[in-house]
Phi, psi and omega in degrees: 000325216254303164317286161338275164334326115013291203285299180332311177253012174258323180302329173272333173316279198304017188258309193311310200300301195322299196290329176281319172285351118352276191299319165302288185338314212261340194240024198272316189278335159352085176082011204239284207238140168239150194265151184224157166304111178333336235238305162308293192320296178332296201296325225246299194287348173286328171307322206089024196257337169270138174256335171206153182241109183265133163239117212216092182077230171256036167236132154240150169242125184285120146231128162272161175317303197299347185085042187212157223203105202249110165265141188219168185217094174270178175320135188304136167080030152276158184249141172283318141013253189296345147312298191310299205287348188249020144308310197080049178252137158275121199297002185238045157313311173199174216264131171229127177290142152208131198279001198124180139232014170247151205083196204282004170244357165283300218273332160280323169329266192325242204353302172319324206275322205251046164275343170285321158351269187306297182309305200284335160297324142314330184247000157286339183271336161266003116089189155267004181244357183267341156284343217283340175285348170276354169287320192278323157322312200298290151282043161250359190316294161332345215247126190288158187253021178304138174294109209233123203248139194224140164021277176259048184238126150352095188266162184235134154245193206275327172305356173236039164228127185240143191125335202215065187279335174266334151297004177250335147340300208274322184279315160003295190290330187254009147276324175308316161298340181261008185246314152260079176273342180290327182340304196271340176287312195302330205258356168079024197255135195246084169328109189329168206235311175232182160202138184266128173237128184257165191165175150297148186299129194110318184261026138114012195281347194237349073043282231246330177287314187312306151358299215267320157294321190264019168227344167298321186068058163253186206236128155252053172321114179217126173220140176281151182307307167312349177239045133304291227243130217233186187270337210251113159349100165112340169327266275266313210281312173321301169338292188290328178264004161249351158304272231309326186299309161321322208269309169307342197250026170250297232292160345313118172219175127309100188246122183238129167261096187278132179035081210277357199290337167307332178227004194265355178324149157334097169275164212139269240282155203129160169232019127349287198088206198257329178301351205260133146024291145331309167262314137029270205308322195296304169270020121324290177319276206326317186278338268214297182290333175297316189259061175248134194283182195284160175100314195289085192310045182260124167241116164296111140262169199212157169216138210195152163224015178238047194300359212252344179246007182267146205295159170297314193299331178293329184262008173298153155276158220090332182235311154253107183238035159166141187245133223239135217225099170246149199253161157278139223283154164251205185312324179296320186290316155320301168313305194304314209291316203260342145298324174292327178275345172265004194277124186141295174255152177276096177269146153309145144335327194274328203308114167254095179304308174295346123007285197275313191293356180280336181261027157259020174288149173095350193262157207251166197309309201322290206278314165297344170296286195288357174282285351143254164354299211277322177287328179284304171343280192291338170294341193277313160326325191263352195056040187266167193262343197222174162267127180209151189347265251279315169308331166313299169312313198278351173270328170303301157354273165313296172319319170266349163205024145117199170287162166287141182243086200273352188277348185300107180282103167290129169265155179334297183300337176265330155327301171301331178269126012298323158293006210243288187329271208307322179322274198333313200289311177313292174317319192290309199293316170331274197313318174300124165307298190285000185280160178258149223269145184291129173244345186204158206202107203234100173246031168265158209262134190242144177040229167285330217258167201256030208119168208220097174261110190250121175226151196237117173281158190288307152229147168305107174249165186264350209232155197217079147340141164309332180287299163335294175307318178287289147005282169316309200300303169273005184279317180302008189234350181286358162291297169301349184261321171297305160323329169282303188308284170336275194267357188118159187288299179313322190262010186286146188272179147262009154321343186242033182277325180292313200306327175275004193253329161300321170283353170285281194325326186290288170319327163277328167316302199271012166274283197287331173235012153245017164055032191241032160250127161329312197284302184278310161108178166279099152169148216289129155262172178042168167262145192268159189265140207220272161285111201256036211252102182298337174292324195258013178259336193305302221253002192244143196267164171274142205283027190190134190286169228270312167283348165288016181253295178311348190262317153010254168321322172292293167333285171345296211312320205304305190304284170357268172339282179326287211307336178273288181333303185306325216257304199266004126317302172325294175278356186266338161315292187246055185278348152320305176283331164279330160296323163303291175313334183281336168301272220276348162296324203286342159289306181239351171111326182214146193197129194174140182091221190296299153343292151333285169311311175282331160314313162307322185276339187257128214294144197271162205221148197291109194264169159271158177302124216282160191299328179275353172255190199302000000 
């Protein structure tokens, strides 16, 4: 900085020094001398009007008797001497001084003569030095943007990621190496080089590498995939050989690629072709990881939720060779989760965490973080001192179908079909054995949807039965089937446009890719979409002819069909009963817990007919 300043301030000095010497030049005779014709000078000492003559190079000065005082300039490298004599002057008329051309008035002449020189070179030089931080930008383009995390910096260890006890497991072995390396050394044994950690979005993949730097207590390098890649040809590969180099002049450290899937695609693919940017950077990573000498104590981790698009040469062994697989966390997993996140905050006494983690499946670290969060919010909203059930509820709530939208004007009637709608889906998911079971019966309006029926399985499976599905299929058609029931074939809404665009989506899974029709047999049609590769979507055919799509479609229509049957049996049965319930969400709105359970249990009483129907 102090050097820089330095440069900064030698550069104005010479524009000043340059500009003042300008300004004499030019304004030095102003009132003190006037210039006259060498050819005048000659003429004034042959009168004898001059008393003495200085001479300094090719300036001379005249005073005269009179006190006045004349500049004149003969030719360069002329003697004034022999100037006078070829006048027919005698030089010895008056008295002449001569100081030189050499010294300190030679060397400002010369300054003087090359002062246009000097100035404009001065102001070409401030500049470049006023550009030079956009020069320096310019070429740092090249330079990685990695984040480089040290020591004494906040560590995340293995104790604040909960949930993922066997990735941690699995990572384990590679802090050990970077802490004991000779162990693995003695055994002749080869530490994986990278490692990929897959997963969903959410479940701590970036967490858990962090994890890994803080309990090795190494140098972290962490850059996202996306900041490889710049607008300029050749940025992405410069990048990755100034990471990897950053990372040798570290080592032991860590380098983690966060969503390495931006730049790590299937090369090819594409109507691109092999040349673009993009892959550039990718074979860099490749040769980059290949060239770490033996010894050397660099771990690559990378992280994806796309393992299914990543080039083959990144997952070979030597460069990523395990693969480390996290999941959304199950009850057990869920609990521990929602203890690291609640440390901290003031719970009620009543707060049954296992509880809560039982009415979260399916939810990833991410959505319980924000679970956790959404709950402090609204007690802090309510001004209470503690975190308590209903805030819980109400987040859980949110976190799944948005906020309540309370200002939203319902009219009766639709406040009633919609309380019909959720009865019907709740009544249907009941009465079914194989359905999973209802825990909340919702008709306030959330998001798009106008209500809500929330069921919870009793345990968590990874697996789905054909019976299970078929289950599923009418519990979703049982909102549109109370509507039919009630008010008529006529009066059915669009409120079941979502329900039916799942159960198609459902029903087509389980014709094409679980094989479970009869008709058809065990096996998979079509390709799943997936691959987002535009070259290979162009060109690629569907694997089954047009009459197995009809027969397709027939299966569907069929699954389809049964489960709206299965449904609307089901309420026409008990419609008594469908009547209670939709009676009392319209009174009080929500329904859920012991309620609930005693609304199901409790034998139903002859209600009257809802206003729309026949």
């Amino acid at each position: 900085m102090n050097s820089r300043l330095m440069r900064n301030g030698f550069i104005y000095l010479l524009i000043v020094v340059a500009v003042l010497a300008i300004f004499f030049t030019l304004f030095s005779d102003v009132g003190g001398s006037q210039e006259i014709p060498i050819g005048t000078a000659v003429e004034m000492i042959k009168k004898g009007e001059v008393e003495m003559v200085e001479v300094r190079g090719d300036q001379i000065t005249l005073y005269t008797t009179r006190q006045e005082t004349f500049n004149s300039r003969m030719e360069q490298y002329a003697v004034f001497v022999d100037l006078l004599q070829s006048f027919e002057v005698d030089p010895q008329m008056t008295e002449i001084n001569v100081r030189g051309s050499s010294g300190l008035g030679s060397f400002f002449g010369l300054i003087l003569n090359f002062l246009p020189l000097i100035f404009f070179g001065a102001v070409l030089l401030f500049m470049m030095r006023q550009a030079q931080g956009n020069t320096n930008q310019t070429f740092s383009f090249g330079r990685s943007k990695a984040r480089m995390l040290v020591g004494n910096q906040p560590n995340v260890t293995f104790d604040d990621v909960a949930g993922a006890e066997e990735p941690k497991e699995e990572l384990q072995e590679v802090v050990e190496f970077l802490q004991f390396p000779e162990r693995f050394e003695s055994l002749g044994a080869r530490v994986p080089r990278g490692v990929l950690l897959v997963g969903p979005p959410g479940t701590g993949k970036t967490l858990l590498a962090r994890a890994v730097a803080g309990e090795a207590a190494v140098p972290f390098f962490s850059i996202s995939g996306s900041e490889f890649m710049e607008m300029f040809v050749g940025v992405g590969a410069s990048r990755v050989r100034d990471l990897f180099d950053q990372a040798k002049r570290n080592t032991p450290c860590i380098v983690f690629i966060d969503e390495i899937d931006a730049v790590g695609r299937h090369r090819g693919a594409g109507l691109g072709g092999g040349h673009d940017e993009r892959e550039q950077t990718l074979n860099q990573i490749l040769v980059e990881m290949d060239g770490f000498e033996t010894g050397s104590n660099v771990i690559v981790l990378a992280s994806t939720n796309r393992p299914d698009i990543l080039d083959p040469a990144l997952l070979r062994p030597g460069r990523f060779d395990r693969r480390v697989t996290l999941d959304n966390p199950d009850v057990k997993g869920r609990e521990a989760i929602l203890k690291v996140h609640v440390q901290g905050k003031p719970l009620h006494a009543e707060i049954d965490l296992t509880a809560i983690a039982k009415q979260t499946p399916g939810f990833s670290g991410a959505d319980l973080a924000n679970l956790v969060n959404e709950a402090a919010i609204l007690a802090a909203r309510e001004r209470r001192k503690s975190v308590e059930h209903q805030d819980f509820a109400e987040s859980i709530d949110r976190v799944l179908a948005g906020p309540a939208r309370k200002s939203r004007v319902i009219s009766d009637r639709d406040k009633e079909v919609t309380a019909y709608h959720e009865a019907g889906h709740a009544l249907v998911g009941h009465l079914l054995p194989s359905a999973e079971p209802v825990a909340k019966i919702s008709i306030v309006s959330r998001g798009q949807m106008g209500g809500y029926t929330k069921s919870i399985p009793d345990e968590e499976s990874y697996y789905m039965t054909l019976k299970q599905a078929r289950a599923r299929l009418a519990t979703l058609m049982g909102g549109r089937a109370a509507e039919e029931t009630v008010f008529g074939e006529e009066e059915i809404t669009t409120g079941a446009g979502s329900d039916i665009e799942q159960a198609t989506q459902l029903a087509r899974t389980i014709i094409t890719r679980y094989g479970m029709s009869e008709k058809l047999g065990p096996r998979t049609f079509g390709k799943r979409e997936e691959l987002v590769f535009l070259g290979r979507e162009i060109s690629e055919q569907v694997d089954y002819s047009d009459r197995i799509a009809e027969e397709i479609d027939d299966e569907v229509h069929g699954l389809i069909n049964s489960a709206y049957q299965t449904a609307k049996n089901l309420v026409a049965d008990n419609k008594n009963k469908l009547s209670q319930i939709a009676k009392y969400l319209i009174d009080n709105e929500t329904v859920e817990g012991d309620d609930l359970m005693n609304l199901f249990d409790t034998p139903p009483t002859p209600l009257p007919e809802p206003s729309g129907a026949d």
